[in-house]
C-alpha positions in Angstrom: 0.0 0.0 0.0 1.5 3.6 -0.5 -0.2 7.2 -0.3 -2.7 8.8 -2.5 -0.1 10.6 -5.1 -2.4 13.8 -3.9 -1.2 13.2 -0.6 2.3 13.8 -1.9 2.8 16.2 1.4 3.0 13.5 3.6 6.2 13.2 5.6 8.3 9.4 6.4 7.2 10.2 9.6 3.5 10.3 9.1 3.9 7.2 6.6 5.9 4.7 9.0 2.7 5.9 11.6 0.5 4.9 8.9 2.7 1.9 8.1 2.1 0.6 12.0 -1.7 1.2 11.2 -2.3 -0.9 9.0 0.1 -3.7 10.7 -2.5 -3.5 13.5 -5.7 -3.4 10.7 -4.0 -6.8 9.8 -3.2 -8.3 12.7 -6.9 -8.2 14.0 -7.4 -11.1 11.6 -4.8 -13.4 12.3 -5.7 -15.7 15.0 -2.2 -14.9 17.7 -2.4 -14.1 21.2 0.9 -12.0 20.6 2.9 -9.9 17.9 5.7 -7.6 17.3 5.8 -4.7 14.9 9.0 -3.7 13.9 9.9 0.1 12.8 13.3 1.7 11.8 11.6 4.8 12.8 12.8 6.0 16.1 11.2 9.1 15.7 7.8 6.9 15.1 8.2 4.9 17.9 9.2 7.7 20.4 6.1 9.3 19.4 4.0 6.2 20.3 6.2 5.4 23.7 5.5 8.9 24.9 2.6 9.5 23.7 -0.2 11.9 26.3 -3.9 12.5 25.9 -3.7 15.6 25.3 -4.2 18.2 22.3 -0.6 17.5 21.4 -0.8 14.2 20.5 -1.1 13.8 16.8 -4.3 11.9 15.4 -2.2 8.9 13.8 -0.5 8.6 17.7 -4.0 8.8 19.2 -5.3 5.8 16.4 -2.4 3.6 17.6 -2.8 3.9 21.3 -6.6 3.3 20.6 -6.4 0.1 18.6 -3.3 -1.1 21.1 -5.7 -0.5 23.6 -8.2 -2.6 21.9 -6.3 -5.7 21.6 -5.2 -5.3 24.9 -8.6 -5.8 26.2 -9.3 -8.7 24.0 -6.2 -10.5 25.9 -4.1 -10.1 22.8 -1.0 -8.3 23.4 0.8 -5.9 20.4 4.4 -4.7 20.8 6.0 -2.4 18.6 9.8 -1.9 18.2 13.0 -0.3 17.2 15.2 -2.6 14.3 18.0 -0.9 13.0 17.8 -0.4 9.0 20.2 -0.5 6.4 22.7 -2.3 8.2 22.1 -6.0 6.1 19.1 -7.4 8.3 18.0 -10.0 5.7 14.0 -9.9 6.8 14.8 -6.3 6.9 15.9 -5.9 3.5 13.0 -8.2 2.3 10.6 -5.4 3.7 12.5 -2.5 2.2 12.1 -4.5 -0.8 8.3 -5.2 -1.3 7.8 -1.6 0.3 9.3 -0.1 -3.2 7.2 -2.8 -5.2 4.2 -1.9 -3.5 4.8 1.9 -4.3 4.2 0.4 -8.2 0.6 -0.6 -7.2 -2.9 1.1 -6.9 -3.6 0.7 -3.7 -3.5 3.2 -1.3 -3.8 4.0 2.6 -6.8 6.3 3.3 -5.3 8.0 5.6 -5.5 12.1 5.8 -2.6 13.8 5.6 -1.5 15.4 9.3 -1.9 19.4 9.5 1.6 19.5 10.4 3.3 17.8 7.6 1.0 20.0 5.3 2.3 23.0 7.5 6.1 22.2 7.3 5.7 21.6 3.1 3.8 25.0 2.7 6.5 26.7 5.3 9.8 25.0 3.4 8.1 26.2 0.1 7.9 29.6 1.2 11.0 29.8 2.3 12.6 28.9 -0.9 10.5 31.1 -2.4 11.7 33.9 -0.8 15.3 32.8 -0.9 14.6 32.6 -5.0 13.2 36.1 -5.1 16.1 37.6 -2.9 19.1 35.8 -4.6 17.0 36.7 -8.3 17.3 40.5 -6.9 19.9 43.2 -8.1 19.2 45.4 -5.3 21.0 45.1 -1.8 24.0 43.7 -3.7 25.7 44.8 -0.6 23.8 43.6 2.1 24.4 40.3 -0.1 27.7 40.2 -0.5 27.8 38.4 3.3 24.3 38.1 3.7 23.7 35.6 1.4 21.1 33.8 2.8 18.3 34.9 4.9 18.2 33.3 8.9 15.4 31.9 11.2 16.2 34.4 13.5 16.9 37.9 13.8 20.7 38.7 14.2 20.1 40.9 17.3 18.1 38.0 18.9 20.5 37.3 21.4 22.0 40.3 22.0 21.6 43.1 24.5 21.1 46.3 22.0 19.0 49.1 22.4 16.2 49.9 20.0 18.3 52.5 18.2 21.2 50.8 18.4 20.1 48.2 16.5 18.7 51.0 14.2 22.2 52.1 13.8 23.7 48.6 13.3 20.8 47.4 10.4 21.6 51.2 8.7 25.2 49.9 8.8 24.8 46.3 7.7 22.9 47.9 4.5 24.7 50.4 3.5 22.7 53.1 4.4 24.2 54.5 7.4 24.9 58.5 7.9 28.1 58.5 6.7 30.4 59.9 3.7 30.0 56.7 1.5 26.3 57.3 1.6 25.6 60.7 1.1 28.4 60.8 -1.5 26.1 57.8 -3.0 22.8 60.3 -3.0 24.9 63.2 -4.3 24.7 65.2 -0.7 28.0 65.6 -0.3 31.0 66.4 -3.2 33.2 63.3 -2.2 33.5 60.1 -0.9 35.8 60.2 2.0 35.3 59.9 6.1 35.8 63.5 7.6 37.7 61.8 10.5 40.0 59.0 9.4 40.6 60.4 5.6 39.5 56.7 4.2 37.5 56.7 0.7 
């Protein structure tokens, strides 16, 4: 089974949870008093380990934890853990394997997409978006030149500045501080040279 190819937002973290789904879908017709699920998804698993009923906990958590809970209570008793992947598990392989057949075949998890795997696709798009639009812009060539690509945080974050301080220091930074350079640039003064060191 694989996603709906209009699901295409959907992370390896939301699939693996949907993987352990349908394990469970399946393993409420075979007739065992006990299974293991295996993931090479730490994060996955970590998710399901800690997992809290609480507005935090994502919906494919809270489906897992219910249907766990389920089999529980009919005296049949799930576990899901860690294996290592990629490191020449033969069973392990055998699963990689049919996972990449079965992403050949027409027929999908219905499963919605989590809002947070839609947010962080929309939020990495417009991010290179922006970072398109600012490296296909002429202007600020200056700011640029070590600037070159933009941060998750402002560059005063962590610093103790005043307010016009860091007005001073952002003037600086883009080449539009008070000084010789500049006005020489706007034509208010006749040359381009500090009044107090003599430099150009």
């Amino acid at each position: 089974m694989r996603v709906k190819p209009e699901n295409s937002e959907c992370s390896v973290y939301s699939a693996e949870l949907f993987a352990v789904i349908e394990a469970l879908h399946y393993l409420t017709s075979v007739n065992s008093a006990s299974a293991i699920i295996f993931t090479d998804c730490r994060r996955a698993l970590d998710a399901i380990a800690n997992a809290k009923l609480s507005g935090n906990t994502t919906q494919p958590v809270l489906d897992i934890l219910k249907k766990l809970h389920d089999f529980k209570m009919g005296n049949k008793f799930i576990r899901i853990a860690w294996i290592n992947g990629h490191i020449g598990i033969k069973e392990n392989g055998k699963v990689d394997t049919l996972a990449k057949q079965a992403t050949l075949l027409d027929d999908f998890i219905d499963q919605p997409i989590p809002a947070y795997d839609i947010r962080n696709t929309r939020q990495a798009k417009m991010k290179a978006d922006w970072q398109a639009a600012y490296d296909g812009n002429n202007t600020g060539m200056f700011y640029k030149s070590y600037c070159v690509r933009d941060g998750k945080k402002q560059w005063f974050q962590n610093l103790s500045l005043s307010r016009k301080a860091i007005r001073q220091l952002c003037r600086l930074r883009s080449n539009h501080a008070i000084c010789s350079s500049y006005l020489h640039r706007i034509g208010k003064v006749p040359i381009n040279m500090c009044s107090v060191c003599g430099v150009r």
